[in-house]
C-alpha positions as CSV (number, residue, x, y, z in Angstrom):
1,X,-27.8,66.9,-29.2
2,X,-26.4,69.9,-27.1
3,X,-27.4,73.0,-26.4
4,X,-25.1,75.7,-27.7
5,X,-23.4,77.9,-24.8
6,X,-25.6,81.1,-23.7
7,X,-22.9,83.2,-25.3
8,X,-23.4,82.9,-28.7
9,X,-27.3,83.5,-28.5
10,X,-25.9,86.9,-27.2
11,X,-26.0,88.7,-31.1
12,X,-29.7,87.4,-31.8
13,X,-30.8,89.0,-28.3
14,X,-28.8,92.1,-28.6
15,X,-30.8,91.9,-32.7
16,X,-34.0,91.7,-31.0
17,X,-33.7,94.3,-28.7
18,X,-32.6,96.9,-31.2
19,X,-35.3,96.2,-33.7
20,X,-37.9,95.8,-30.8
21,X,-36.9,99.5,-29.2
22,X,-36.8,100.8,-32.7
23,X,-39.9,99.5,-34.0
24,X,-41.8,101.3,-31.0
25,X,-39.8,104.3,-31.5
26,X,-40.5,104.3,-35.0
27,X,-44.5,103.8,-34.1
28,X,-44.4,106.7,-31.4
29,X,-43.0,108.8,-33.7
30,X,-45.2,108.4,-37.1
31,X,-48.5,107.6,-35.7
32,X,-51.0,110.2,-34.2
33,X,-53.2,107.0,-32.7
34,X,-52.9,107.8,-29.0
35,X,-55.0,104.5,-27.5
36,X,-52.4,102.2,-29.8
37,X,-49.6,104.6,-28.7
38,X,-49.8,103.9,-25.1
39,X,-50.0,100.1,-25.3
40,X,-47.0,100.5,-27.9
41,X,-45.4,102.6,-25.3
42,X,-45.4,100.5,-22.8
43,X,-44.7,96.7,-24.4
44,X,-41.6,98.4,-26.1
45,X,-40.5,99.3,-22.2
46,X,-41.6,95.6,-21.2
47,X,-39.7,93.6,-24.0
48,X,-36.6,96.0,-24.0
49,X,-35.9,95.7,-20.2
50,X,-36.9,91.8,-20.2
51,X,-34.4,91.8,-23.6
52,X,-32.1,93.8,-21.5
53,X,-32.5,91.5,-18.3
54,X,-31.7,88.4,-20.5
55,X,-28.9,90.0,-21.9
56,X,-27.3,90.5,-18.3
57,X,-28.0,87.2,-17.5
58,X,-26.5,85.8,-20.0
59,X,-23.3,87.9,-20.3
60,X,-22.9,87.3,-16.5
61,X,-24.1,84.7,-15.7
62,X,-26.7,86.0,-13.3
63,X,-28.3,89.5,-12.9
64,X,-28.0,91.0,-9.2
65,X,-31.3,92.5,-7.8
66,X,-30.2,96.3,-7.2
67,X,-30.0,95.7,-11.3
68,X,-32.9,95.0,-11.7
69,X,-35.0,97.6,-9.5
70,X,-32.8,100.2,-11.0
71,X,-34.2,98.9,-14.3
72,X,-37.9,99.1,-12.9
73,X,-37.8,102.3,-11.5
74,X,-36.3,103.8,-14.7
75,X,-38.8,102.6,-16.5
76,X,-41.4,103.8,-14.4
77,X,-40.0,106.8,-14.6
78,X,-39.5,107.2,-18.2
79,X,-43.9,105.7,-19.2
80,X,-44.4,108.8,-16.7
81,X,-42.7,111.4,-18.4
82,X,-44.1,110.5,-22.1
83,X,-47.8,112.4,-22.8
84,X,-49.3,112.1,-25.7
85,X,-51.2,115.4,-27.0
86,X,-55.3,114.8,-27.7
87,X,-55.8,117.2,-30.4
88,X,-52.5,116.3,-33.1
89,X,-51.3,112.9,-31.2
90,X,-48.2,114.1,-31.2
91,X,-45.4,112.1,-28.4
92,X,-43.7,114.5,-26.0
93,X,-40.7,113.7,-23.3
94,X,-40.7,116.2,-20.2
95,X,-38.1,115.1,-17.3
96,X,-38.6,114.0,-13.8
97,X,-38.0,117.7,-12.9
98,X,-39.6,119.5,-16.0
99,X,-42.9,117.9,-16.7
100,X,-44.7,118.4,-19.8
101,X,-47.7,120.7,-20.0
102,X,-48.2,121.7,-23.6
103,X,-47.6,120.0,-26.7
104,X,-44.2,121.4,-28.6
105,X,-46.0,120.6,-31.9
106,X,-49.3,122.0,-31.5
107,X,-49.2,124.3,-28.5
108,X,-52.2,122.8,-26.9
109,X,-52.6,121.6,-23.4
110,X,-51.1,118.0,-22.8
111,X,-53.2,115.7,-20.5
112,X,-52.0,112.8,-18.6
């Protein structure tokens, strides 16, 4: 029996990502649960850089370190600049610059 070459697995992971990344966007959009909204938050960044990852690999051949902090730190970046509002549980993006302070939905104040 042998293993098929990494290449043609590349559609099925490039599949996964998109429904995994818009699944969670879909969930951070439509749902005012802020507890389920961080943990949703945060696996969607996990399995869509490890997706991501994989899919360097795998195109390449092997995925170069500076690549992969670069990934990290964005992702870092991006969990700290979502806030979710307490009183309508709304999702709101603010930059690295610009952070967010009140919800653009409700008008109350945002807390990290």
């Amino acid at each position: 029996m042998s293993v098929p070459p990494a290449n043609s697995q590349l559609p099925a992971l490039v599949a996964v990502s998109l429904l995994t990344y818009a699944a969670g966007w879909a969930y951070l959009r439509l749902s005012s649960n802020i507890t389920v909204k961080r943990v949703v938050l945060l696996i969607t960044l996990i399995a869509t850089a490890a997706l991501l990852l994989t899919i360097m690999w795998t195109v390449g051949g092997q995925t170069t370190w500076p690549f992969a902090v670069v990934l990290l730190v964005s992702l870092v970046v991006r969990y700290k600049n979502v806030a979710f509002c307490s009183h309508c549980g709304a999702t709101a993006r603010g930059s690295v610059f610009n952070r967010i302070r009140f919800c653009p939905k409700c008008g109350s104040k945002v807390r990290r």
